[in-house]
C-alpha positions in Angstrom: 38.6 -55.2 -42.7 40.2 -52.2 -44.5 42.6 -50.5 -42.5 40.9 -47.1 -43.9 37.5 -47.8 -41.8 38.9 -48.2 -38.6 38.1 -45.7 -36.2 41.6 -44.0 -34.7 40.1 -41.6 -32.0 40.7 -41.8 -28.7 38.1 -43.9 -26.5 36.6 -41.0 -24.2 37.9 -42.6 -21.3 41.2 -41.5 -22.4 40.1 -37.9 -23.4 41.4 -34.9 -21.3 39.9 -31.6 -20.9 38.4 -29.1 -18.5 35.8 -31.1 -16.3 32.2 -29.7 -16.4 32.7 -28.8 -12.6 35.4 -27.0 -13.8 33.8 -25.2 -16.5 30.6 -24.4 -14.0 32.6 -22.8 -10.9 34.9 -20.8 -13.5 31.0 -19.4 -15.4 30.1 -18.7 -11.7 32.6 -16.7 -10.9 33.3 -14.7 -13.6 29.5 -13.6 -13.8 30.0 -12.9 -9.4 32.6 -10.7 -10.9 30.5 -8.6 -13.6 28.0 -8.3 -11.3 30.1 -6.9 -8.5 31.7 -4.6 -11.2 28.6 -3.3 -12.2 27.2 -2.9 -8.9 30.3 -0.7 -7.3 31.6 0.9 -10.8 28.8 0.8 -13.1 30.2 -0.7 -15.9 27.2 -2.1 -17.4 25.0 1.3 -17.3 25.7 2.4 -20.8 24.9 -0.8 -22.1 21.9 -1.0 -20.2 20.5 2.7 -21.8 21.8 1.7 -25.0 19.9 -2.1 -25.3 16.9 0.1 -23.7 17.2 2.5 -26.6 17.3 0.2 -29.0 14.3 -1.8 -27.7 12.3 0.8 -27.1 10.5 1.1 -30.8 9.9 -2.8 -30.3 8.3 -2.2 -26.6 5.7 0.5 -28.4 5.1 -1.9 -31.3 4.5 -4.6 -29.1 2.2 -2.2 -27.3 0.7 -1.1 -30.1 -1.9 -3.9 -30.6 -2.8 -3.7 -26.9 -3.5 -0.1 -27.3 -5.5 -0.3 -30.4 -7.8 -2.8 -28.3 -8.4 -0.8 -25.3 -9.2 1.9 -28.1 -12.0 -0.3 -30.0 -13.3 -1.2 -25.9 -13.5 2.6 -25.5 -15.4 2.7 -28.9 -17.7 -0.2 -28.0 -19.1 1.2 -24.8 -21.9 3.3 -26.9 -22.9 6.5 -25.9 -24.7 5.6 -22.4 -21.9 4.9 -20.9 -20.0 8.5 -22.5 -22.9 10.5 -21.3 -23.0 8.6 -17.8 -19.7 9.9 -17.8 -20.3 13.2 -18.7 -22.9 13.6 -16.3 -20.6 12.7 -13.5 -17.8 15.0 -14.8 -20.3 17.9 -14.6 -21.0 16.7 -11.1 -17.3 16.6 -10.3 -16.7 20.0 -12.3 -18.9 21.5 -9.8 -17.4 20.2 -6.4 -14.3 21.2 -8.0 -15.0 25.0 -8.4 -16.2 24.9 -4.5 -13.5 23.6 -3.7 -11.0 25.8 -5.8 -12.6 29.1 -4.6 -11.8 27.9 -1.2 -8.4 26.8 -2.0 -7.9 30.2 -3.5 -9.3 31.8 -0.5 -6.8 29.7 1.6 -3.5 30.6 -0.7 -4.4 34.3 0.1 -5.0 33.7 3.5 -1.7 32.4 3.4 0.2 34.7 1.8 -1.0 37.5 3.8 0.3 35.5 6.6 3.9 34.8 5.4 4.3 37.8 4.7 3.1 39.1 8.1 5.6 36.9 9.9 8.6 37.6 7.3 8.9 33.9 5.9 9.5 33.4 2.1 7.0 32.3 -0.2 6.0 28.7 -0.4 7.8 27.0 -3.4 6.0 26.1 -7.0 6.3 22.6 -8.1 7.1 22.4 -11.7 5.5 19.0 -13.4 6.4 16.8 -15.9 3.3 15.2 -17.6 3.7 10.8 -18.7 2.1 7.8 -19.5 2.3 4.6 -18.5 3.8 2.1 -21.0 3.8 -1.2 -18.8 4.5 -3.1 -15.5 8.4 -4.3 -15.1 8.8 -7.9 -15.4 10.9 -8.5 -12.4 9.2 -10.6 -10.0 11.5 -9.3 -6.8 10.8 -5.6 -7.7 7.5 -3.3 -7.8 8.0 -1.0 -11.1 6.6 0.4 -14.2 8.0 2.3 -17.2 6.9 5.7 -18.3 7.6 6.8 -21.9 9.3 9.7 -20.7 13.4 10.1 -20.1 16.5 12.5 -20.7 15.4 13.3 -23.8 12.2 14.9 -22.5 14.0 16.2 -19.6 12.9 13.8 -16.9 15.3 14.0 -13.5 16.4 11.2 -11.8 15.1 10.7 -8.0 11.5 12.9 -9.1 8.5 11.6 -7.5 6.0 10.6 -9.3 1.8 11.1 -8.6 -1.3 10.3 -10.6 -4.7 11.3 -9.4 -5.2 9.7 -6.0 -2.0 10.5 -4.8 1.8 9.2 -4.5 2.6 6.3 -6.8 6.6 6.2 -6.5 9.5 7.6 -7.6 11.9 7.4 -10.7 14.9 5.3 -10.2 16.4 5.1 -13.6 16.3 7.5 -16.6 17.1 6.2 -20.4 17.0 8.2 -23.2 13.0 7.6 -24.0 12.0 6.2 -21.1 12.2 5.9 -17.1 11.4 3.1 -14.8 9.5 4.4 -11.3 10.0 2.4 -8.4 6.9 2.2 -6.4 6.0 2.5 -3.1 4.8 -1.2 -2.3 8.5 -1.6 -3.2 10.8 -3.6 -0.7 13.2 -0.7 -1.4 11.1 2.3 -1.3 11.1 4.6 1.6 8.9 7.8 2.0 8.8 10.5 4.9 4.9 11.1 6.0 2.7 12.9 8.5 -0.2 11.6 10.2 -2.9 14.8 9.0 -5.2 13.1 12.4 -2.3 13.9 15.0 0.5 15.8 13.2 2.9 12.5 13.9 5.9 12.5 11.6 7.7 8.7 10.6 8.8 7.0 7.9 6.9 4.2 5.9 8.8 1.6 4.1 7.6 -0.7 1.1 7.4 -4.9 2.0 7.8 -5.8 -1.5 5.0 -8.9 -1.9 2.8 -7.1 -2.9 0.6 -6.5 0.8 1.1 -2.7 0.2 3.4 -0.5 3.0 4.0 -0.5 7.0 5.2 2.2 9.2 8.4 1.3 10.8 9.8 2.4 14.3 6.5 3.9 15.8 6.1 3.2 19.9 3.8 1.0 21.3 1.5 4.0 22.2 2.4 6.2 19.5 -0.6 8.1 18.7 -2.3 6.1 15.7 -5.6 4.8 14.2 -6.7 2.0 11.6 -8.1 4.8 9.3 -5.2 7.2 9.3 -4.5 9.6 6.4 -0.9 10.1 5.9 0.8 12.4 3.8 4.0 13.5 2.2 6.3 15.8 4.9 8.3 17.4 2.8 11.3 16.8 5.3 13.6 14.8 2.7 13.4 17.8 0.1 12.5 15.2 -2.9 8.3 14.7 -2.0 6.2 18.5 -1.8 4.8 18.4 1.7 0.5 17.3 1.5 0.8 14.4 -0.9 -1.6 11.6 -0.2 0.7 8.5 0.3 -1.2 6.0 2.5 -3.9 4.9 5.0 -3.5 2.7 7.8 -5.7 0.0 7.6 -4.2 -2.2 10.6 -2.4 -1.7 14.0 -0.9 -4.1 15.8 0.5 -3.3 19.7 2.6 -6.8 21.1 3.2 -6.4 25.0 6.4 -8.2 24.5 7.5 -5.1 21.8 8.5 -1.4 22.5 7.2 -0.7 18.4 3.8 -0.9 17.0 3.6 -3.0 13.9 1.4 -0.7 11.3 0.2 -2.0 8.3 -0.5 0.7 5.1 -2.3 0.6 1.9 -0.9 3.3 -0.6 -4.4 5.7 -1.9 -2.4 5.4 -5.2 -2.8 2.1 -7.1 0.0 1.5 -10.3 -2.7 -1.3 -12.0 -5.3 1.5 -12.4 -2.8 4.2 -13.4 -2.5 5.3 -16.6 -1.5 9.2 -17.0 1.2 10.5 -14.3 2.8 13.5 -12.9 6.6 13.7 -12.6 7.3 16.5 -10.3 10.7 18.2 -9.7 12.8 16.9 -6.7 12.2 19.9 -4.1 15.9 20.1 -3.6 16.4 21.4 -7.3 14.4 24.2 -6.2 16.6 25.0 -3.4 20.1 26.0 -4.4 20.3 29.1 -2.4 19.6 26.8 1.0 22.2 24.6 -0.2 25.1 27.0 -0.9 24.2 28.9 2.5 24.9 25.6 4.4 27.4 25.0 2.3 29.3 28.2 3.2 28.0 28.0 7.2 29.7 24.5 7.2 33.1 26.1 5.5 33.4 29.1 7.8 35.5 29.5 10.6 33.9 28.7 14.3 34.9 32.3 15.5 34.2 34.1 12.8 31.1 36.6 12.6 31.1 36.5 16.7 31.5 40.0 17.8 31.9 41.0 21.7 
């Protein structure tokens, strides 16, 4: 045999080289690292509103086929259906005007009042009008994505509220768009008031989808299966009166000093399509905040006069 065609590599038994173990606990760590690094300095945050820029004209074409279905469905229905709903609106139109003139009425009533007892007039919320693009594709998390975002002047932390009532809040703003967090969210956490018996506590989301509970209530706290609860306005982010939830179970355990309550949000994200983004309440407020501000920086004696 020709010298030429033998085959000088090594055998792989005599090969050396980083071991596959090797190779797999050094990958590990160094993505334990950038995750760290993005979680405590943010490192990855630019990159993240960048790729989201750049995908964004490929999210809306993608959409774009969806949306010229539900178009042609909206066509299809025929005009029983559009005069159905016309005949309801008119229905609605009505109930509405009763109830505005007695809305009105109220906000007089009101004012009359605040300004018979010397407090300031109730804050306007200023609004931010959206629509939703689609569900987030996270399996752990409960979020959509509005096509709103810097660019259109959306603030970050603003809660956000369709029809029925609260749907969530905005966690993270890009350039064109925004992802809400919602309140079936395992993160998500809202201050609310029973309207039945004027309780105050906060209701937390549980994440798997099975809607909200309210956390730390006694045993014999003062609450129903039925229960309207609404936004208290104590954390300065939600406007105080915003439908969040009903309860819709209680549970009181002998061997427990807390009530387990169970809470389906009004709002529901797979029926909502146009949203409200409302100012965070605190924005409203700098006066409050520079007055504690310069309570907090004063001196403990000054002001006290004998």
């Amino acid at each position: 045999m020709p010298l030429g065609t033998l085959d000088r590599s090594p055998p792989p038994f005599f090969r050396q080289g980083t071991s596959a173990l090797t190779k797999l606990l050094l990958c590990a760590a160094a993505a334990v690292l950038m995750m760290v690094a993005d979680a405590r300095f943010k490192l990855a945050e630019p990159a993240r509103a960048g790729l989201a820029l750049v995908l964004h004209p490929v999210q809306r074409l993608l959409l774009s086929p969806v949306d010229g279905w539900e178009r042609l469905q909206d066509y299809l229905r025929g005009t029983e259906s559009a005069m159905a709903a016309e005949d309801q609106a008119r229905r609605q139109l009505v109930l509405q005007a009763e109830k505005l003139g007695r809305t009105e009425q109220l906000q007089a009533e009101n004012a009359r009042l605040r300004a018979l007892l010397g407090l300031r007039p109730a804050l306007t919320v200023r609004s931010l009008a959206a629509e939703v693009l689609y569900e987030a594709t996270d399996p752990y998390s409960r979020r959509v994505v509005v096509d709103r975002g810097s660019a259109q002047g959306m603030p970050p932390g603003a809660p956000v509220i369709n029809d029925a009532g609260v749907l969530g809040q905005v966690t993270r703003v890009y350039t064109l768009s925004s992802e809400v967090t919602l309140l079936a969210d395992k993160d998500a956490a809202i201050p609310v008031l029973n309207v039945r018996s004027q309780q105050r506590g906060v209701a937390f989301g549980l994440g798997d989808g099975s809607g909200m509970e309210l956390r730390f209530m006694a045993a014999n706290a003062d609450v129903r299966e039925g229960d309207l609860l609404t936004t208290s306005g104590l954390d300065g982010v939600y406007p105080p009166g915003l439908p969040v939830a009903r309860v819709s179970h209680v549970e009181r355990r002998g061997d427990s000093s807390f009530a387990r309550v169970a809470l389906t949000p009004v709002a529901h994200a797979e029926t909502a399509r146009h949203v409200l983004v409302l100012l965070p309440q605190q924005e409203l407020l700098p006066a409050r905040a520079e007055a504690a501000a310069a309570a907090a920086s004063a001196p403990a004696g000054k002001g006290r006069t004998r």
